[in-house]
C-alpha positions in Angstrom: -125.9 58.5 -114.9 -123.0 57.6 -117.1 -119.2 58.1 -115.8 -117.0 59.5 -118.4 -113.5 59.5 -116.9 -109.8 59.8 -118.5 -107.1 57.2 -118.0 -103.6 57.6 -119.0 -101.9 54.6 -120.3 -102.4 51.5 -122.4 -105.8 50.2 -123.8 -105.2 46.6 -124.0 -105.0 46.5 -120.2 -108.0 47.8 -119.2 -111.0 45.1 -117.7 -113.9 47.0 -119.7 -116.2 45.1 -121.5 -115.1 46.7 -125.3 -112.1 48.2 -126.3 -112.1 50.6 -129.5 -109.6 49.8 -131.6 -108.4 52.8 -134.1 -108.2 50.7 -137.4 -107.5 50.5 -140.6 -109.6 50.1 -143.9 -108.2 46.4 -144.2 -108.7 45.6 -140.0 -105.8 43.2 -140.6 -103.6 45.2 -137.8 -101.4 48.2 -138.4 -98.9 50.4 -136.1 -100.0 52.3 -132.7 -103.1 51.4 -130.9 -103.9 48.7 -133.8 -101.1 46.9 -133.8 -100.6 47.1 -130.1 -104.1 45.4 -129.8 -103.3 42.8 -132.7 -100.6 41.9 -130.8 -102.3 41.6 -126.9 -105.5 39.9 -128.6 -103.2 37.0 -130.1 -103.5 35.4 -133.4 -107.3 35.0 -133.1 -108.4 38.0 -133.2 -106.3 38.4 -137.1 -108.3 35.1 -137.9 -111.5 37.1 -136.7 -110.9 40.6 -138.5 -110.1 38.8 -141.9 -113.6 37.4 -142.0 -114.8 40.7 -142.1 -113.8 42.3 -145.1 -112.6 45.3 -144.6 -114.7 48.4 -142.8 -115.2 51.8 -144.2 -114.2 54.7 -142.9 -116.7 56.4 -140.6 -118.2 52.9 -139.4 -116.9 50.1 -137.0 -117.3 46.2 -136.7 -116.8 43.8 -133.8 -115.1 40.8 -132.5 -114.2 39.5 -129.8 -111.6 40.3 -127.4 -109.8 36.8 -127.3 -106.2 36.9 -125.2 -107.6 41.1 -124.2 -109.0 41.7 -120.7 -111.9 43.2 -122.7 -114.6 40.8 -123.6 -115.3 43.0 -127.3 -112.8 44.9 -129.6 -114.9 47.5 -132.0 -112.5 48.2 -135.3 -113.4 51.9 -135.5 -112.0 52.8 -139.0 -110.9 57.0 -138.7 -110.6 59.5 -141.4 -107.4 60.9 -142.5 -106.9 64.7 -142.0 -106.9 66.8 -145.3 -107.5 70.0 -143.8 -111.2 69.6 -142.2 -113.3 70.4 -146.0 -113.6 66.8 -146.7 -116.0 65.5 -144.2 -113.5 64.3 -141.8 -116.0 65.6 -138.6 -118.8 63.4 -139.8 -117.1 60.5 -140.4 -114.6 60.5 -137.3 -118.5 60.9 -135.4 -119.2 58.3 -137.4 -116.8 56.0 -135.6 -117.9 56.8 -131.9 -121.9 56.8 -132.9 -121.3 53.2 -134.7 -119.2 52.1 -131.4 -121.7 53.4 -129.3 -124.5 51.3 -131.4 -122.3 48.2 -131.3 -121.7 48.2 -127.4 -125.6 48.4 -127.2 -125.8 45.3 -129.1 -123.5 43.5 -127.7 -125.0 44.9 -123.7 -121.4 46.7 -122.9 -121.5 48.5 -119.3 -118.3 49.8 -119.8 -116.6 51.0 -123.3 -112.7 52.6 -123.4 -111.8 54.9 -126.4 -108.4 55.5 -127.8 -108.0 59.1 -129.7 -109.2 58.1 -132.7 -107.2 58.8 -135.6 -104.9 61.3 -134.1 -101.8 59.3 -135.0 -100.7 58.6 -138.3 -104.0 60.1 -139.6 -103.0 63.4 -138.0 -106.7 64.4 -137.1 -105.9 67.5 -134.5 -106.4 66.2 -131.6 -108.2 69.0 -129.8 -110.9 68.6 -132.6 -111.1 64.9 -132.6 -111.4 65.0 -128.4 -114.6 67.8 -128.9 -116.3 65.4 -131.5 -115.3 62.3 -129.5 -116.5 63.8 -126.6 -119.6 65.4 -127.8 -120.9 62.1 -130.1 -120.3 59.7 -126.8 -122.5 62.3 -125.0 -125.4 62.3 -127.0 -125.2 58.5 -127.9 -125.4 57.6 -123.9 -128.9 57.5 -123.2 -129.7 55.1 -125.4 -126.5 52.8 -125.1 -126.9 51.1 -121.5 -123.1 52.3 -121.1 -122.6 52.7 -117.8 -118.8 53.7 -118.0 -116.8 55.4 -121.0 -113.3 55.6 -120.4 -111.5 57.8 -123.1 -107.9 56.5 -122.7 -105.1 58.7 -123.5 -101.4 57.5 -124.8 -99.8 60.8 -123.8 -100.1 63.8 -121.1 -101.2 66.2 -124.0 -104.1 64.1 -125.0 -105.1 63.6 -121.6 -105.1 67.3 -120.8 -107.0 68.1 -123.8 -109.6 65.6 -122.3 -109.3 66.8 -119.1 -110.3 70.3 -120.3 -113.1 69.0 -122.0 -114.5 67.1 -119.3 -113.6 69.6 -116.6 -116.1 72.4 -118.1 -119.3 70.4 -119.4 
């Protein structure tokens, strides 16, 4: 059975086999957990994004992890928040279920999640934890994940895991 555990702190540290990264349309590095990973990865992984032209929102594209302790880095483009009527649940699923594909493909044992578009895309992050939660859950069986860490920036977003995790 699968582990799905919490871990407070930064992303780019952790020895996982892929990292999600919470991107942008362009992948071509942004602010928080993007740029934060643009920067640990190195130059390379820039070189690496910009070959693949963009990603939609909803869907996710790899590379590798290049200067990262993490061997893969999924770019897991989130929706922005305008108020839950324009199909921002489906397509912030969209991200974990197309991560969850790609770490089959790539035979990941061990995947870490950031809060998906919780930042600068405002996504609530109580919501976003229940669908990020749920969607790895149903995705695991079929995934060969062994371990899904859902790393947490700050003690509110770890709580709001914790809860979730504490009453399945």
């Amino acid at each position: 059975m699968a582990e799905l555990l919490i871990h407070r702190g930064d992303i780019t540290k952790l020895h996982v086999d892929a990292i999600v990264n919470a991107a942008n349309q362009s992948l071509l590095g942004g602010g928080g957990v993007d740029g934060a990973i643009h920067r640990a990865a190195g130059k390379e992984l820039l070189a690496a994004c910009e070959l693949l032209g963009g990603c939609a929102t909803g869907d996710a594209k790899a590379t590798p992890g290049f200067k990262l302790p993490a061997k893969w880095v999924f770019h897991a483009v989130g929706p922005r928040w305008k108020g839950g009527t324009k199909g921002e649940d489906d397509l912030l699923a969209g991200c974990y279920r197309r991560s969850m594909q790609l770490a089959r493909k790539h035979a990941c044992k061990s995947i870490a999640f950031p809060a998906i578009a919780t930042g600068i895309y405002h996504f609530p992050p109580d919501r976003a934890a229940h669908i990020a939660v749920t969607t790895v859950r149903e995705h695991l069986p079929d995934s060969g994940v062994e371990q899904v860490i859902f790393c947490c920036w700050n003690e509110e977003t770890e709580q709001i895991y914790r809860a979730l995790l504490d009453h399945a």
